[in-house]
C-alpha positions in Angstrom: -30.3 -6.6 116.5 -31.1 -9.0 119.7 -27.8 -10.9 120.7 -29.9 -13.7 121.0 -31.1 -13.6 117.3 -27.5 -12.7 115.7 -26.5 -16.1 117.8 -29.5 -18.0 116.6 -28.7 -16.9 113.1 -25.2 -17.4 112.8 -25.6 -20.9 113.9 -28.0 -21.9 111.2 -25.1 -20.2 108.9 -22.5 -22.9 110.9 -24.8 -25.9 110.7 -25.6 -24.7 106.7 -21.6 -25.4 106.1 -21.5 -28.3 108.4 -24.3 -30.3 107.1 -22.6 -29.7 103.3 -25.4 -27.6 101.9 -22.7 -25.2 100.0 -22.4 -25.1 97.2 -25.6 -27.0 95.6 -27.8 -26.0 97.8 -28.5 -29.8 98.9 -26.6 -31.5 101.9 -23.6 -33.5 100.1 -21.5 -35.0 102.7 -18.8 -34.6 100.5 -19.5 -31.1 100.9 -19.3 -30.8 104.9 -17.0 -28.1 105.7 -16.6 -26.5 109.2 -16.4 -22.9 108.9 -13.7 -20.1 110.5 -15.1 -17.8 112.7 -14.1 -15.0 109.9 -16.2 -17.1 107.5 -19.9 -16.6 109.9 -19.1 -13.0 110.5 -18.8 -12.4 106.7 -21.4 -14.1 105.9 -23.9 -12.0 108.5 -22.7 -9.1 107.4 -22.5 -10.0 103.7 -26.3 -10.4 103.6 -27.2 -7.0 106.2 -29.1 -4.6 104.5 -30.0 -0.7 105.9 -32.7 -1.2 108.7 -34.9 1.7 107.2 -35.0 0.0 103.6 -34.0 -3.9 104.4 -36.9 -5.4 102.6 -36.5 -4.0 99.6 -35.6 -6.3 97.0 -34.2 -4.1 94.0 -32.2 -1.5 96.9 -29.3 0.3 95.4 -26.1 0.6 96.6 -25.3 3.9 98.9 -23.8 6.9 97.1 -24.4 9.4 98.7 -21.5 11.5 100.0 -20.5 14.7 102.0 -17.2 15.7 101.5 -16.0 12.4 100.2 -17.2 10.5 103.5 -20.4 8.4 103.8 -23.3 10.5 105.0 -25.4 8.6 108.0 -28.1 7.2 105.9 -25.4 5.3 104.2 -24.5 1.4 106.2 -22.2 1.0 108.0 -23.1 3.9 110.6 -23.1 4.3 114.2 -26.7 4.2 114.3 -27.0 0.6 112.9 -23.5 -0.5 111.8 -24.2 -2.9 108.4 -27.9 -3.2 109.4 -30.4 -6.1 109.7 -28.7 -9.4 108.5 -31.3 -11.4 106.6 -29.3 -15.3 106.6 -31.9 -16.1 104.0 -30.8 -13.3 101.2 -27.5 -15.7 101.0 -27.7 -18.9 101.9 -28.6 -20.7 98.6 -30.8 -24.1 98.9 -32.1 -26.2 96.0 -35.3 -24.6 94.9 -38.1 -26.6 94.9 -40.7 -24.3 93.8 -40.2 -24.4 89.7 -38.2 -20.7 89.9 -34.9 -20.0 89.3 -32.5 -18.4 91.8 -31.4 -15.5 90.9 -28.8 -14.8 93.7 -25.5 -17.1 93.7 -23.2 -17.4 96.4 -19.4 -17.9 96.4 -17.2 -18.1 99.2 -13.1 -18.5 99.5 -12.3 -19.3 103.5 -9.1 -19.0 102.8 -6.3 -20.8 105.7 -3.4 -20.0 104.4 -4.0 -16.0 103.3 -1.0 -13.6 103.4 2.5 -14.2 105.1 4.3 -11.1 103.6 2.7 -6.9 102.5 2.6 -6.0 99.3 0.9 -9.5 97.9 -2.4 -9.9 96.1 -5.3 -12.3 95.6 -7.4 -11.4 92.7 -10.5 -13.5 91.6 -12.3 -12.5 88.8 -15.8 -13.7 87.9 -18.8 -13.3 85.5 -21.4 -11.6 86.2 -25.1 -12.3 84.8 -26.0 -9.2 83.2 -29.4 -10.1 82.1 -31.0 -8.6 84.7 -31.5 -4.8 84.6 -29.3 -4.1 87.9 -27.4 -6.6 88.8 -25.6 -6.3 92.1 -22.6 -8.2 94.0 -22.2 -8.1 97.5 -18.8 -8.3 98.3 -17.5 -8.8 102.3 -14.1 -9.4 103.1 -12.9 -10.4 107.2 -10.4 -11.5 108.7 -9.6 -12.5 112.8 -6.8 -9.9 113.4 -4.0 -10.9 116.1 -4.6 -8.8 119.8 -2.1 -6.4 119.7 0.6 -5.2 122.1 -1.2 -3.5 124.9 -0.7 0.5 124.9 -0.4 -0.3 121.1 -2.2 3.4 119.6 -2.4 1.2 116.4 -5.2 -1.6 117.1 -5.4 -2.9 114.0 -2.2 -5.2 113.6 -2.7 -6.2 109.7 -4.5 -4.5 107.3 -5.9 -5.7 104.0 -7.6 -3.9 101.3 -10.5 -4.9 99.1 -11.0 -3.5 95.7 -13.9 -4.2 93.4 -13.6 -3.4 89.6 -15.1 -4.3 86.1 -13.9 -2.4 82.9 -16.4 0.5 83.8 -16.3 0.8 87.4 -14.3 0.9 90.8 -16.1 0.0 93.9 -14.1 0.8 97.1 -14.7 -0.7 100.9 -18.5 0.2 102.4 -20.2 1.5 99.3 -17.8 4.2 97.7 -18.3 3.4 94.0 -16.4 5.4 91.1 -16.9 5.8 87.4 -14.0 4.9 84.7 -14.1 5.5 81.6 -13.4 2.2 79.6 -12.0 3.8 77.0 -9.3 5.8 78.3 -9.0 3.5 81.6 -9.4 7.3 83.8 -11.6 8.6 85.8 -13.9 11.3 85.4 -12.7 14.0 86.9 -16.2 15.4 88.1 -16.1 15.3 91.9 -19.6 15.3 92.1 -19.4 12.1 90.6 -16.1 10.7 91.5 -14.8 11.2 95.3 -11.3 10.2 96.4 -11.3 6.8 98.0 -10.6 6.4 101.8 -8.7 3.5 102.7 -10.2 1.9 105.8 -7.0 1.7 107.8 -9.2 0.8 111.7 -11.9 -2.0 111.0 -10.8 -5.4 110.3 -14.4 -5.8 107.9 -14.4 -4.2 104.5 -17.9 -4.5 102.1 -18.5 -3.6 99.1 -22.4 -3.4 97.4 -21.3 -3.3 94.1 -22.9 -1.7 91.1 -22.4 -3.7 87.5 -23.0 -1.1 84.9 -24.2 -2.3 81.2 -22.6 -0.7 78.5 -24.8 0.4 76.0 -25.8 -0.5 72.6 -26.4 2.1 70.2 -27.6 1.8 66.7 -26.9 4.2 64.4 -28.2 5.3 60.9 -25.0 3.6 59.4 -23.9 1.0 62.2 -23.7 0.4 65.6 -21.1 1.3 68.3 -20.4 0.3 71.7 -21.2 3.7 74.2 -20.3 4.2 77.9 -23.1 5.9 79.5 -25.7 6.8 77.3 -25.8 6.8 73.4 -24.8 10.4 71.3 -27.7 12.2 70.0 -25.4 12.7 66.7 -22.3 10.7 65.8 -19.8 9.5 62.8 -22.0 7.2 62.2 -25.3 9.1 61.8 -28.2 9.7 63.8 -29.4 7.5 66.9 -31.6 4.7 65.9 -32.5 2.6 68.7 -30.3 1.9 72.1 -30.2 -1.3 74.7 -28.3 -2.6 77.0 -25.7 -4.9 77.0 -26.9 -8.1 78.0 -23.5 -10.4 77.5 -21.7 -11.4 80.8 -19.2 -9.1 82.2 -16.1 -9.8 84.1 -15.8 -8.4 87.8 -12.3 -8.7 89.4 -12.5 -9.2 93.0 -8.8 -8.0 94.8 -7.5 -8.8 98.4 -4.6 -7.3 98.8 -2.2 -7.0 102.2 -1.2 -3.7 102.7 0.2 -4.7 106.0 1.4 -8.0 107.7 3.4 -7.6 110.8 6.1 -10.5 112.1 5.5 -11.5 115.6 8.9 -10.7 117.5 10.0 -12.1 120.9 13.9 -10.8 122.7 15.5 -11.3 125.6 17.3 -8.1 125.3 19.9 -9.2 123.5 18.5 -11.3 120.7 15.4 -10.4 119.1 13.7 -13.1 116.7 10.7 -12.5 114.3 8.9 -15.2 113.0 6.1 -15.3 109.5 2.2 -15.4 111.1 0.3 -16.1 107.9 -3.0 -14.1 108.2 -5.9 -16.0 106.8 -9.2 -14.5 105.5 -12.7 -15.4 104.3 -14.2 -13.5 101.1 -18.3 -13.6 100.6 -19.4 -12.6 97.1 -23.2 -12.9 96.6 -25.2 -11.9 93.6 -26.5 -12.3 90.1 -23.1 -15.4 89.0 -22.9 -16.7 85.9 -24.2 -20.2 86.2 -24.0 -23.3 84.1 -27.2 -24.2 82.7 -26.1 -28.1 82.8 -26.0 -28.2 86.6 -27.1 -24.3 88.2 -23.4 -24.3 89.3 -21.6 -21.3 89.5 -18.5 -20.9 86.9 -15.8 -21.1 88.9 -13.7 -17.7 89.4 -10.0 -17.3 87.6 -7.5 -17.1 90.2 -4.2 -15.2 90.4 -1.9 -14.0 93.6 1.1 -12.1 92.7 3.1 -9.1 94.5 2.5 -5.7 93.8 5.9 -4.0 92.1 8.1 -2.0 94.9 7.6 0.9 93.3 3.6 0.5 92.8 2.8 1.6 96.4 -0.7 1.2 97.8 -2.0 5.0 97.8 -2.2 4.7 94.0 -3.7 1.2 94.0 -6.2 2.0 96.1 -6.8 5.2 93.7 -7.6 2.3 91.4 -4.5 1.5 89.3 -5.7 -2.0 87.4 -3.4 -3.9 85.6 -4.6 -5.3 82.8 
């Protein structure tokens, strides 16, 4: 994409913020906020889809994988990075056509962010599930400190995004795994589960997460709750009829910082370390629940808490939940 048109676009994104247009879609001057730099680039790449399918409205996430790493036609990729950013795929504004909008946005720019490893921000949400595949787009960034030169680590801290419902773990850029929500495991089919990678180098981490329904079956003597797809034959008799499940579903959205590093000065005697609190900005666009009083989004529950010294980040990135 042109530099000229990424600039062009991400200052209509600036001036969207500035003139108070989140979150009603109207210009509120109560509303005028002026956005981090973190906060534009999220919000570019939040809405960038694959240049070779970009204007399709119904694309499904990437899952496509060669021995547990992204294959090319996945985003990001060297040949395109995240893709075309299409600003108008997330910025919200009042309709004034008599439809309803179907994509919400959400956004956390969050100043303060994480002084300390090992800490969490989790924000869970509801998702609209009337639609037959709803969708979140989930983009976390943050402005990373320069590091020492020489330094062979570039990245100075490193946080993690993980994406879950009761049926599903999405991972950074696409990598989506099955859990069964019955025994809270995954399946062990490798073909359908791989490994996730922990993205230990970029300093932008995106999920395009997939919401699955559950399913509603109906049998000859009641009706039961599947994962999947409804049995042919169960305790309960032949299958009758099956639908989805159209309720609203809960998606927990985690930040976690899996590495925070103290800024240290010494004049070879004395060395002090002082805290550097690294903030971050979270875009999360898709099919929200809304209140139909006002076409506001219900807000998300909040929690931040610290992971357990013994809980280390290998196994929470392999998707340990707590419940």
């Amino acid at each position: 994409i042109a530099t000229a048109a990424m600039a062009g676009a991400a200052a209509i994104v600036r001036q969207y913020f500035e003139d108070g247009y989140y979150p009603s879609g109207r210009p509120v001057a109560m509303h005028q906020l002026t956005p981090s730099a973190a906060l534009l680039k999220a919000m570019l790449i939040n809405s960038a889809k694959s240049v070779t399918d970009a204007a399709s409205v119904d694309e499904k996430p990437c899952k496509a994988y060669a021995k547990g790493l992204l294959t090319d036609i996945c985003v990001p990729n060297y040949q395109e990075g995240f893709g075309r950013p299409n600003i108008g795929s997330v910025l919200k504004v009042a309709d004034t056509g008599g439809t309803s909008i179907i994509k919400q946005l959400w956004i956390a720019d969050e100043t303060n962010g994480f002084v300390t490893a090992g800490w969490v921000h989790e924000y869970i949400f509801l998702v609209d599930m009337t639609s037959e595949s709803p969708i979140l787009d989930v983009t976390l960034v943050w402005s990373d400190p320069a590091p020492l030169p020489g330094s062979e680590t570039v990245l100075v801290n490193d946080l993690d995004l993980v994406v879950s419902t009761t049926m599903s773990v999405g991972w950074v850029n696409g990598k989506i795994c099955d859990i069964d929500p019955f025994t809270d495991d995954y399946f062990k089919d490798p073909a359908r589960c791989q490994k996730p990678i922990p993205d230990r180098v970029n300093n932008v981490e995106k999920t395009e997460f997939d919401v699955r329904h559950f399913i509603v079956c109906t049998y000859g003597n009641g009706e039961a709750i599947e994962f999947g797809s409804c049995k042919k034959e169960a305790t309960l008799g032949s299958i009758v009829n099956q639908e989805k499940e159209r309720r609203p579903m809960e998606v927990s959205i985690k930040v976690q910082a899996h590495r925070i590093l103290r800024p240290c000065v010494s004049d070879g005697y004395y060395k002090t370390c002082a805290q550097r609190a690294q903030p971050y900005s979270l875009v999360v666009s898709g099919p929200l629940l809304v209140r139909q009083s006002d076409q506001t989004i219900f807000p998300p529950v909040f929690n931040a808490y610290q992971m357990p010294s013994n809980f280390t980040n290998s196994s929470f990135s392999a998707g340990v939940r707590s419940r």
